[in-house]
PAZAMAR-847777 format. One record per residue (C-alpha): y, z negated, x negated; residue number from 1; residue in one letter. Coordinates in steps of 0.05 Angstrom, whole numbers, plus 32768, in hexadecimal, padded with zeros to 4 digits. Each point is the difference from the previous one (the first is absolute). Last residue first. Example, Ala and Ser with C-alpha at 12.3 -4.5 7.8 and 13.67 -1.06 7.14 Angstrom:
BEGIN
NODE     py     pz     px   pos   code
NODE   7FEB   7F71   7EEF     2      S
NODE   7FBB   7FF3   801B     1      A
***
This chain:
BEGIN
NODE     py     pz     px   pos   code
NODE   810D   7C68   801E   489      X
NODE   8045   8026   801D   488      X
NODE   801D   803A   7FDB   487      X
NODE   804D   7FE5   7FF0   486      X
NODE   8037   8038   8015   485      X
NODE   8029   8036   7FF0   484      X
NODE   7FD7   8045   8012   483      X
NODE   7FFF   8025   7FC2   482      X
NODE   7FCF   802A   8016   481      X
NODE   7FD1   8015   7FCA   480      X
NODE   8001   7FBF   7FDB   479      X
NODE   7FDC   7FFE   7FB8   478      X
NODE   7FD6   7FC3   7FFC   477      X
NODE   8004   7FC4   7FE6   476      X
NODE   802A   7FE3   7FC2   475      X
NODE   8003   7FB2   7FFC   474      X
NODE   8036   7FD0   8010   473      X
NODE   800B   7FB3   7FF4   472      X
NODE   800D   7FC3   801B   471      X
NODE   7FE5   7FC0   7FDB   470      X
NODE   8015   7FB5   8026   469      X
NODE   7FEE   7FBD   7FE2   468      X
NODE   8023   7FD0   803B   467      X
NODE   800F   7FC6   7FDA   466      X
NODE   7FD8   7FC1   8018   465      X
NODE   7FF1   7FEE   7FB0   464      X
NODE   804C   7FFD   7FF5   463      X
NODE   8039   8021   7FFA   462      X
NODE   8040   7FD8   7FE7   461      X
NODE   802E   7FE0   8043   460      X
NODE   8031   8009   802E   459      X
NODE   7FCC   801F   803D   458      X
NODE   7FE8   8032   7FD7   457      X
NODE   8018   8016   7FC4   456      X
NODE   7FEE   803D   7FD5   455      X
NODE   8005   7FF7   7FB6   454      X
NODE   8000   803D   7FD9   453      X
NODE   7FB8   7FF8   7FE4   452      X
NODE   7FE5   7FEE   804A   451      X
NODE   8021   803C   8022   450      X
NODE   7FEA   8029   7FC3   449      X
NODE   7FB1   7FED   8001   448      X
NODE   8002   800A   804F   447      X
NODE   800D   804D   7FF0   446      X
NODE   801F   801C   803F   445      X
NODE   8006   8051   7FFB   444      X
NODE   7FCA   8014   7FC8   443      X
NODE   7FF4   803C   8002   442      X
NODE   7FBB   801E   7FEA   441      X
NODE   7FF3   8047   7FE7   440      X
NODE   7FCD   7FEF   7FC8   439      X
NODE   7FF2   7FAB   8002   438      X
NODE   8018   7FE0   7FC1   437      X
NODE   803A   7FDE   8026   436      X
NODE   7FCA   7FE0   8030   435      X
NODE   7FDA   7FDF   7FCA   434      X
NODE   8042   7FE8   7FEB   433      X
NODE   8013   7FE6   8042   432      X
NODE   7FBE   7FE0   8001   431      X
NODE   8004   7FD9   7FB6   430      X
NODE   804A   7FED   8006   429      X
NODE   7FEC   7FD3   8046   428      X
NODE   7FC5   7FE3   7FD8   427      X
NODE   8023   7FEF   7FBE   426      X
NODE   8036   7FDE   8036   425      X
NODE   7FD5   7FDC   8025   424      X
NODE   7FD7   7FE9   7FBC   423      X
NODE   804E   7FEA   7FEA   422      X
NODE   8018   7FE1   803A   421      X
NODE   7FB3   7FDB   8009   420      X
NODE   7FC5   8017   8024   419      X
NODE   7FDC   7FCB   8023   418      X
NODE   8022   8021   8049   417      X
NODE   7FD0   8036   7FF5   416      X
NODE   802F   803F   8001   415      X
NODE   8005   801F   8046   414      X
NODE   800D   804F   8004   413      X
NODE   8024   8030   8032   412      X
NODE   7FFD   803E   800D   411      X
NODE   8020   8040   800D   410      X
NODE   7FED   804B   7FF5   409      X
NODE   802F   803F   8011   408      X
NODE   7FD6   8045   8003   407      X
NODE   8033   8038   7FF2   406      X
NODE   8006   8041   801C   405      X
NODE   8003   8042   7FC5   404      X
NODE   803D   802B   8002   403      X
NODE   8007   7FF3   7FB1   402      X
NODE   7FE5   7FC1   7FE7   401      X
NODE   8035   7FEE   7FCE   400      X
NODE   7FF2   7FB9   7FE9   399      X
NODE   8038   7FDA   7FE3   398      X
NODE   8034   802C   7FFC   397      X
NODE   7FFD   8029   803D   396      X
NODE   7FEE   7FBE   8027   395      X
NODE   8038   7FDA   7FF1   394      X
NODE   8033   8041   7FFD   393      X
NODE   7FE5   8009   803E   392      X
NODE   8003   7FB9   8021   391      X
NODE   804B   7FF5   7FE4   390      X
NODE   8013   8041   8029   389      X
NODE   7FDB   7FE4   803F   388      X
NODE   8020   7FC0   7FF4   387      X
NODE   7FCE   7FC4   7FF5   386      X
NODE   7FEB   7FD8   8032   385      X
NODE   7FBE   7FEE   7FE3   384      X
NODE   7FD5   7FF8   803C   383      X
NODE   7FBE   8008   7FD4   382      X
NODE   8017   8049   8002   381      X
NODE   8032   8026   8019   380      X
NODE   7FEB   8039   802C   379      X
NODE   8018   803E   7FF1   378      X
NODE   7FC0   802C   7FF6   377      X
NODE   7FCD   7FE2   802C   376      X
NODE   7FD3   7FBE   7FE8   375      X
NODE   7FBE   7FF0   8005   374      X
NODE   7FF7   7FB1   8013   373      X
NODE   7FD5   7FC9   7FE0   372      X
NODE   800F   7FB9   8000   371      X
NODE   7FD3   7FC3   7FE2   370      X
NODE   800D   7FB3   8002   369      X
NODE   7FE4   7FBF   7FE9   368      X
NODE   7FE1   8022   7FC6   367      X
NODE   7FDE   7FD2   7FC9   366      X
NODE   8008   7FF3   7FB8   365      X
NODE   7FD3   7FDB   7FD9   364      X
NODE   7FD4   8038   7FE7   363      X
NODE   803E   8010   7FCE   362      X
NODE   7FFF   8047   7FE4   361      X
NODE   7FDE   801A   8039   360      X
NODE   8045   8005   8026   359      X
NODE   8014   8043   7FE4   358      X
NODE   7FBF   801B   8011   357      X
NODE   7FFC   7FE3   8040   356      X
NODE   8040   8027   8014   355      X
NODE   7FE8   8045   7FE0   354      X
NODE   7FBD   7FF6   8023   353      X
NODE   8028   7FFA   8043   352      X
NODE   802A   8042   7FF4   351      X
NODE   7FBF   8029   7FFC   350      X
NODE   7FD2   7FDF   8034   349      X
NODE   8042   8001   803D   348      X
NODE   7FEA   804E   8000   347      X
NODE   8033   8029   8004   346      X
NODE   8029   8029   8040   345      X
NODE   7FFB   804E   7FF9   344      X
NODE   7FC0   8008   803F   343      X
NODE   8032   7FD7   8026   342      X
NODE   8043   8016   8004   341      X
NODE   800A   8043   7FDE   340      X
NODE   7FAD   801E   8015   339      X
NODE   7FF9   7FDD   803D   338      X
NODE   8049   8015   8018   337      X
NODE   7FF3   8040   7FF3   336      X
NODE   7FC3   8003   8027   335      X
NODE   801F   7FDD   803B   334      X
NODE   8036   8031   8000   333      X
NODE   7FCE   803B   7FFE   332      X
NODE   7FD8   7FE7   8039   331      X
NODE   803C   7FEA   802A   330      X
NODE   8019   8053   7FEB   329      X
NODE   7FBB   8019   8016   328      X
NODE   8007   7FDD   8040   327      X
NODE   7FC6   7FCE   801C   326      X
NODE   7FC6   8011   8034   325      X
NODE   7FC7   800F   7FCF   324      X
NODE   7FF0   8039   8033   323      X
NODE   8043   8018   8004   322      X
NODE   7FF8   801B   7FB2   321      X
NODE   7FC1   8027   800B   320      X
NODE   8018   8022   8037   319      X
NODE   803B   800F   7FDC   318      X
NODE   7FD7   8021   7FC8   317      X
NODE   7FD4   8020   8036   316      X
NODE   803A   801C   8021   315      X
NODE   801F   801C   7FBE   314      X
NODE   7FBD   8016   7FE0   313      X
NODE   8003   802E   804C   312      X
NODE   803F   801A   7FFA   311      X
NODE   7FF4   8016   7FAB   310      X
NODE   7FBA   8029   801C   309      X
NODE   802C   8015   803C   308      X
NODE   8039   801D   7FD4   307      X
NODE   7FC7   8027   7FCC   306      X
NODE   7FE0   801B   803E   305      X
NODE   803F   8016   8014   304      X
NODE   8016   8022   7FBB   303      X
NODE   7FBB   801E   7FF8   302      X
NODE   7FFF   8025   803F   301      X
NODE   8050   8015   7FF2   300      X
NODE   7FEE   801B   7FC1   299      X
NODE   7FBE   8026   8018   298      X
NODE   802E   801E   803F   297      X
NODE   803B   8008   7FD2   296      X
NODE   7FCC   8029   7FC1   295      X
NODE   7FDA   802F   803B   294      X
NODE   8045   8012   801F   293      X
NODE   8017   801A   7FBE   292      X
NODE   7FBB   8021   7FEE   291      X
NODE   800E   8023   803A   290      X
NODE   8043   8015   7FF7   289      X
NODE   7FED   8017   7FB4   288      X
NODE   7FC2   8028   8016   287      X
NODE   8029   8024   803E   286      X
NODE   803B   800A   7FCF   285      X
NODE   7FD2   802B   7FD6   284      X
NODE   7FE1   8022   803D   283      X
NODE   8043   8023   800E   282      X
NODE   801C   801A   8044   281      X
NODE   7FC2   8025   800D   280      X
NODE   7FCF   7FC0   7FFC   279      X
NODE   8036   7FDE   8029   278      X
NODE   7FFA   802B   8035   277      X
NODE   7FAD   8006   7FF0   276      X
NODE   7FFC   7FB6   800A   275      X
NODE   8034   7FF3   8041   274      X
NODE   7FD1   802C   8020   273      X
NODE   7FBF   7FDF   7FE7   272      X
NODE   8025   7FBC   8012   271      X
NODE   800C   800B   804A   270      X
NODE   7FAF   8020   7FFA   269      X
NODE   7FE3   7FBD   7FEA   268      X
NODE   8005   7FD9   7FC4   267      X
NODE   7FC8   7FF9   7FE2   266      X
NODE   7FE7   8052   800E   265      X
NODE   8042   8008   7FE2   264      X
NODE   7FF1   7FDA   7FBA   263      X
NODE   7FC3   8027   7FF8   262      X
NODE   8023   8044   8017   261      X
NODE   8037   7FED   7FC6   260      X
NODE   7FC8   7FE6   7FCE   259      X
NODE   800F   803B   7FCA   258      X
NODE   8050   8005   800C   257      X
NODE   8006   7FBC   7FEC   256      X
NODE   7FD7   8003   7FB7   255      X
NODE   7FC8   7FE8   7FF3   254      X
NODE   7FF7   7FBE   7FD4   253      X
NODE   7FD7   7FCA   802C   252      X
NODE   7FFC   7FC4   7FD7   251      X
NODE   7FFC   7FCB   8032   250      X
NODE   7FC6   8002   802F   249      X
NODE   7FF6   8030   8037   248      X
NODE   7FC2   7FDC   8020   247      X
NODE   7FDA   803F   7FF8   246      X
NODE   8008   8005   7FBA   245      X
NODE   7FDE   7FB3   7FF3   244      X
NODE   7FBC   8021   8026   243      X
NODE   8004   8037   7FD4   242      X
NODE   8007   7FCD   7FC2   241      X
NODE   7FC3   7FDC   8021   240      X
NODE   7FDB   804C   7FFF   239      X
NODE   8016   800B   7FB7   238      X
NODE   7FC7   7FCC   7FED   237      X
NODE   7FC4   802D   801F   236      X
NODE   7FC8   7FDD   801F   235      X
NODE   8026   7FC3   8003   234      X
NODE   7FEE   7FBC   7FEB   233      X
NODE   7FE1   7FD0   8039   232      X
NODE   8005   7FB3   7FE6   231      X
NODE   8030   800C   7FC3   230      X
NODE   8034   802A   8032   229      X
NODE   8029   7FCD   801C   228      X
NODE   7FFF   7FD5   7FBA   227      X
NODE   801B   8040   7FDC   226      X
NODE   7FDD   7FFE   7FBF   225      X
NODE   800E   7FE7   7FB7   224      X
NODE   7FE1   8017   7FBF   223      X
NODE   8016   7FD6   7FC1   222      X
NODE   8019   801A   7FC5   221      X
NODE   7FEE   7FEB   7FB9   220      X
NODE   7FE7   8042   7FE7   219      X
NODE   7FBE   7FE6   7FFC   218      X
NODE   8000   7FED   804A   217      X
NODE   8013   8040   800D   216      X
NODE   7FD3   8022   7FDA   215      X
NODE   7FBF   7FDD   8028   214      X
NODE   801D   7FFF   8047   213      X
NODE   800F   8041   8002   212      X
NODE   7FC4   8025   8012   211      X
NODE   7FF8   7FCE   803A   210      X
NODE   8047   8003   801E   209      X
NODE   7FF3   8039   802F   208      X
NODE   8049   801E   800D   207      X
NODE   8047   7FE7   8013   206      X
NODE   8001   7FD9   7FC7   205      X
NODE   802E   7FC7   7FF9   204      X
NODE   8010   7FEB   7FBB   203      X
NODE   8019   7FBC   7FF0   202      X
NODE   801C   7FEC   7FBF   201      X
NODE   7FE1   7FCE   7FCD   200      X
NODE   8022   8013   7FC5   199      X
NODE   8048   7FF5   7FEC   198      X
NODE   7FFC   8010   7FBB   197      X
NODE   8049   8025   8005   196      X
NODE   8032   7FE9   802D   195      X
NODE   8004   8037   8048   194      X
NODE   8035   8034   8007   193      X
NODE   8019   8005   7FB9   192      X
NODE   7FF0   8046   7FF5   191      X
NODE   7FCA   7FFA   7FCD   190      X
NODE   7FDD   7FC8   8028   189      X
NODE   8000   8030   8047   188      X
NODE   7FE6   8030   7FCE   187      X
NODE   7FC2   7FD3   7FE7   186      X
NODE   7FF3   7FF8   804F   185      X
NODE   7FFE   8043   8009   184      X
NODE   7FDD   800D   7FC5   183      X
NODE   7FCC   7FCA   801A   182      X
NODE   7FFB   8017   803F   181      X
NODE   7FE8   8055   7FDA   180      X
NODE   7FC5   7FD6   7FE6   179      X
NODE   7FED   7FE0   803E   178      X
NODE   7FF9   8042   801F   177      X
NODE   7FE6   801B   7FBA   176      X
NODE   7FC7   7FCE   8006   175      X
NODE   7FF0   8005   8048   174      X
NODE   7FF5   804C   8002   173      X
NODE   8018   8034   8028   172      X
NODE   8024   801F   7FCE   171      X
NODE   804E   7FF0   8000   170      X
NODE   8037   8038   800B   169      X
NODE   803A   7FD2   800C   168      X
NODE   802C   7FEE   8039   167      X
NODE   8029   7FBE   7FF4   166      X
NODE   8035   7FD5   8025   165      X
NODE   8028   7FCC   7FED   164      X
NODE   8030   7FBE   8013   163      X
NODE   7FE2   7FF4   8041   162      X
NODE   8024   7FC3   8014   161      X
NODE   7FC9   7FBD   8011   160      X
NODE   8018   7FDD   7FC3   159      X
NODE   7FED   803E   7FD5   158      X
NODE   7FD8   8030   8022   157      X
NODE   7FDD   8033   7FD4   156      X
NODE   7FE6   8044   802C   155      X
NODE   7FC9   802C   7FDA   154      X
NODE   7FE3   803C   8018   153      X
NODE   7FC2   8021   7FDC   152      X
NODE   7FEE   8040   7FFD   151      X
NODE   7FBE   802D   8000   150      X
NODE   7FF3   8000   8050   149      X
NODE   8025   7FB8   8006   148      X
NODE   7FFD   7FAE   7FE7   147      X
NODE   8038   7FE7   8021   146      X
NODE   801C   7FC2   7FDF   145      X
NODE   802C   7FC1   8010   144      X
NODE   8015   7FD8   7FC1   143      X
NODE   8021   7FC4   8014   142      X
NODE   802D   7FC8   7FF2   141      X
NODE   8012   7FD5   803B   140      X
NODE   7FB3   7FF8   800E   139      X
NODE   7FEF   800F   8049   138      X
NODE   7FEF   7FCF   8037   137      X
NODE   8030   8020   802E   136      X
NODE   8007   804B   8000   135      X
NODE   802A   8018   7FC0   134      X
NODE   7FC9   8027   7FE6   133      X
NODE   7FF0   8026   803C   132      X
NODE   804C   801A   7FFF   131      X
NODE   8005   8009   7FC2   130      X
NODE   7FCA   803F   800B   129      X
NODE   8024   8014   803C   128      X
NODE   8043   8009   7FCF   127      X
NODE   7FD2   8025   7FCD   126      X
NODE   7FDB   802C   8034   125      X
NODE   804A   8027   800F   124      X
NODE   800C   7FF4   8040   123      X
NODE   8018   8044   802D   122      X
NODE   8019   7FFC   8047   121      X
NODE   7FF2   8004   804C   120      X
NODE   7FF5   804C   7FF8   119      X
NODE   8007   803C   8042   118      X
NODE   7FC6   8025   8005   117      X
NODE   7FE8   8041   7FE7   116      X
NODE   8007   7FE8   7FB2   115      X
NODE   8006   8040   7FDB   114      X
NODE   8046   7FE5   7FF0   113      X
NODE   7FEB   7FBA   7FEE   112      X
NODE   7FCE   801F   7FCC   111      X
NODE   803B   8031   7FE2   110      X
NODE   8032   7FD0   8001   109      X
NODE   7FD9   7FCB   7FE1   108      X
NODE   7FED   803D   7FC8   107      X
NODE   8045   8005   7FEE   106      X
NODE   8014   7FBC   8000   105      X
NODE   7FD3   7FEE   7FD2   104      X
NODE   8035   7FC5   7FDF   103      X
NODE   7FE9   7FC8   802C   102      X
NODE   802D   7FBD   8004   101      X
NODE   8003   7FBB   800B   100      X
NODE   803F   7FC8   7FED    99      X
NODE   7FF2   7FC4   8004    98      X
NODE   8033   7FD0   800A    97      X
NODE   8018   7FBA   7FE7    96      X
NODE   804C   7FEA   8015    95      X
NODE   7FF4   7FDF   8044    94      X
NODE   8040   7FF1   8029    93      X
NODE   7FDF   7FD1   8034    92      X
NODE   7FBA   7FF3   7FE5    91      X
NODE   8020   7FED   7FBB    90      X
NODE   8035   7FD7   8020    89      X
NODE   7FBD   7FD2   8024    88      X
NODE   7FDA   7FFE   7FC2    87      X
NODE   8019   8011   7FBD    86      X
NODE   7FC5   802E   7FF1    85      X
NODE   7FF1   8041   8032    84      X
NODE   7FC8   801C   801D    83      X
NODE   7FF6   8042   7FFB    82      X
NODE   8041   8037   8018    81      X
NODE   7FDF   8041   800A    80      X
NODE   801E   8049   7FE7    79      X
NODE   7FF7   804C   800D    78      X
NODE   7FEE   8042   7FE4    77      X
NODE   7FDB   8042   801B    76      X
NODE   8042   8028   7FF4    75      X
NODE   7FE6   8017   7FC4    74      X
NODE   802D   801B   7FC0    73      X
NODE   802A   7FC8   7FEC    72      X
NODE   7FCF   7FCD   8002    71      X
NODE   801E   7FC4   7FD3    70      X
NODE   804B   8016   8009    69      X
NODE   7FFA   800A   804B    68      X
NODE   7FDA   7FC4   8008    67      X
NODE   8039   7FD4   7FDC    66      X
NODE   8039   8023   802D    65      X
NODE   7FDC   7FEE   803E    64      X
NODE   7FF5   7FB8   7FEC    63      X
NODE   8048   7FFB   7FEB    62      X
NODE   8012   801D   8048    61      X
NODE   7FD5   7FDA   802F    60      X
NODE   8022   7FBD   7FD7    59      X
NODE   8040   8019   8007    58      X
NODE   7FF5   8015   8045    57      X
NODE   7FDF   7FC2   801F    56      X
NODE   8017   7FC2   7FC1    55      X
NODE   7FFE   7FF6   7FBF    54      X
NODE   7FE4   7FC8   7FCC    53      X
NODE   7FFB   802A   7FC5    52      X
NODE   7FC1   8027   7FF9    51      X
NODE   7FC2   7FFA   7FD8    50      X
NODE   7FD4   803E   7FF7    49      X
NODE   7FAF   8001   8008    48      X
NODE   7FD4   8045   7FF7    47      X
NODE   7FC4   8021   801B    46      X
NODE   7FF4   8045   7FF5    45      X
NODE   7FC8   8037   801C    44      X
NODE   8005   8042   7FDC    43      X
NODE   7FB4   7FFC   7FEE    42      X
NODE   7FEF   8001   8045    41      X
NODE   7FD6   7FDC   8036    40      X
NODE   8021   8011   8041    39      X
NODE   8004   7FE4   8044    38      X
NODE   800F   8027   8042    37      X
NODE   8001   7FE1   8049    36      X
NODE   7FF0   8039   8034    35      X
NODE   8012   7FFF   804B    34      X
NODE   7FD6   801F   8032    33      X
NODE   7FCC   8033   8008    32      X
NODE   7FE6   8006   7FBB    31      X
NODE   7FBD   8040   8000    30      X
NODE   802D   802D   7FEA    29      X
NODE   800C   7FE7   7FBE    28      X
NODE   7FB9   800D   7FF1    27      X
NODE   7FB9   7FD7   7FE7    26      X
NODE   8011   7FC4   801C    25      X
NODE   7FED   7FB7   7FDB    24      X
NODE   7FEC   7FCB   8030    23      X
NODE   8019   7FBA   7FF7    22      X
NODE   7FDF   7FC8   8035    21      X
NODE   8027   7FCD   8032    20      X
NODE   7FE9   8031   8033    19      X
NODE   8021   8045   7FEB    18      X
NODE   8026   7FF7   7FBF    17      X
NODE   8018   804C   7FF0    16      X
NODE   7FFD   8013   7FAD    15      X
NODE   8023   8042   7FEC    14      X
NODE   7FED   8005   7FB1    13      X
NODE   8029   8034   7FD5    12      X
NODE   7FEA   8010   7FB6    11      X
NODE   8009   7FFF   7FB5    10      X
NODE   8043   7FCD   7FEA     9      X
NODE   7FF4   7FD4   803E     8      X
NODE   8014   7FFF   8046     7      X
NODE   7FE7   7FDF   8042     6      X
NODE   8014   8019   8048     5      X
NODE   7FF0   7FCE   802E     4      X
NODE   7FF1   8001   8049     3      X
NODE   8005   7FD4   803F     2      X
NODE   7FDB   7FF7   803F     1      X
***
């Protein structure tokens, strides 16, 4: 059996759930156990701060230094890390907070001390409010609200981080409920926190929705429920937030020295005694030790589960590799030499046409002989025999291609044996000319010149059984090795 102590600006409720149901007790007296307190105040706050990426006591200590400057006057303050951006370093060193406080101190110590048994701890409403609205299936963006005894609460969640909280002194009626959203949301506007003309945002209402459908669908906001509570609403909607007390959520802001018996009656009479010593000693360096021990154990939790996430990708990755039975490195090799060797070498279609082009000048000519090979940087072509130094300076000047390979083309023609010394020699003139004009061609054996300077064969003038001969170079493609070499057909 368990009891609640709830708080708001007027009056005192002490609530005991007996059976799964909420009872409301008419006197302090009547608790015999352990009592969880939540308030509804004005002096409720909600803020976020960013932080630099720090670690156990630097962190603890910028936080603590940030609430002490925000709520200098309560000691009913405290922080919770949301969820983080930035993934896996963000859940590790986190730099997003919210920081939570209640400036009533005065009357909290006043209620807690007429208490007559020992308190678990004090959430403010607000933080169980975001709560409820960041249960799964909720928008990212919402307006949570508690319609109350004359007031009105409002919590906004922005990307599922309570952002702000709201008490005001609202008739109970649905128009100036939804009246006093819209300010809020017209302030959140003001200050930056949302873009202006948004409209469409979600409002759950922890209260009969009928009365509200009407202006809030003119207002351009749409009504939202909690899907585990659509089929059987409550009787009372603070009961579910009782319910979410109980569990000792995040968000609980009292003070050490006020949940001492609590936190003994945890951890057993050994740790009562060791408690109160340390309770004497200093309860300020009890809160910081603790919170200490709190931030390793959570850092070192995440840090493991973070190294056994990254183990097991590993494993899987290499189980994933063995199964194709072949080495990453054979399989990057092989891709590399696809893409220099193979996937880089031209089509024959390209080069050919240039050939046949030079030829269609005279339909009489035939090929008795064709030769294609790609060439590696250094090879001399068409068999030349030049010096390597005479080979530059050839090529350089003639056509400068860069690092590019080239493609060397030979062939041989046949002129019809009809054809005369001079139609022979119109013919011979006509190809190596055609050839000449060609864009980044090199001639290296030009059978017009052999026959023009007079080669002999055998003792005698060329004739008709000459050997017609063309060698010449084109530019291919650019060679990522280097590799020395002719690429085979």
């Amino acid at each position: 059996m368990k009891y609640l102590l709830y708080l708001n600006r007027t009056e005192r409720e002490l609530w005991r759930k007996d059976g799964g149901a909420w009872q409301r007790l008419s006197g302090q007296s009547e608790a015999k156990g352990l009592i969880w307190a939540v308030t509804d105040f004005a002096e409720e706050s909600i803020a976020e701060i960013k932080a630099p990426r720090l670690f156990g006591r630097d962190r603890s200590s910028f936080i603590a230094r940030q609430l002490s400057n925000r709520h200098p006057d309560t000691p009913f303050r405290t922080s919770i890390t949301p969820d983080q951006d930035g993934g896996l370093l963000g859940e590790i060193v986190p730099t997003r907070f919210i920081l939570l406080g209640i400036d009533a101190a005065e009357r909290l110590n006043t209620e807690l001390d007429e208490a007559t048994h020992p308190v678990a701890g004090v959430w403010p409403v607000s933080m169980l409010l975001a709560l409820l609205g960041q249960e799964r299936g909720m928008p990212a963006d919402l307006f949570v609200v508690l319609p109350g005894p004359g007031t009105l609460r409002i919590v906004f969640l922005k990307n599922r981080t309570p952002v702000l909280t709201r008490l005001t002194l609202t008739p109970n009626q649905a128009n100036a409920q939804v009246e006093e959203v819209i300010r809020t949301l017209r302030h959140l506007e003001n200050t930056q926190v949302v873009p202006r003309g948004q409209q469409d945002y979600s409002v759950l209402l922890l209260a009969d929705p009928i009365e509200f459908e009407q202006p809030m669908a003119a207002a351009r906001l749409k009504l939202v429920g909690l899907p585990r509570l659509n089929a059987n609403p409550p009787e009372d909607w603070r009961f579910p937030l009782f319910d979410l007390a109980l569990r000792s959520p995040a968000g609980q802001v009292a003070p050490l020295e006020r949940r001492i018996e609590y936190l003994s009656t945890r951890l057993g009479k050994a740790a009562l005694i060791l408690a109160v010593a340390i309770a004497v000693a200093g309860l300020a360096a009890i809160g910081s030790n603790l919170l200490r021990i709190v931030d390793i154990s959570g850092e070192s939790h995440t840090v493991t589960k973070a190294t056994d996430e990254i183990n097991s990708k590993i494993a899987g990755v290499d189980a994933e590799i063995g199964r194709f039975g072949v080495a990453p490195d054979t399989v990057r090799g092989a891709a590399a030499l696809d893409e220099e060797e193979i996937a880089s070498v031209p089509g024959l279609d390209q080069h050919l046409r240039l050939i046949a082009s030079a030829l269609a000048g005279d339909p009489n000519l035939r090929l008795t002989e064709l030769q294609w090979r790609l060439l590696a940087p250094g090879i001399v072509p068409c068999g030349t025999g030049a010096p390597p130094a005479e080979l530059a300076m050839r090529d350089e000047t003639v056509a400068p291609q860069g690092d590019q390979r080239k493609v060397e083309v030979s062939f041989d023609l046949a002129v019809p044996k009809n054809y005369g010394p001079r139609d022979r020699a119109q013919a011979l003139r006509m190809v190596s000319k055609a050839l000449s004009a060609i864009e980044g061609l090199m001639l290296w054996q030009d059978a017009n010149k052999d026959v023009a300077s007079g080669s002999l064969q055998g003792g005698g003038a060329a004739g008709s059984s000459t050997k017609l001969s063309w060698c010449l170079t084109l530019p291919g493609t650019t060679s990522k090795t280097g590799n020395a070499g002719v690429a085979p057909l």
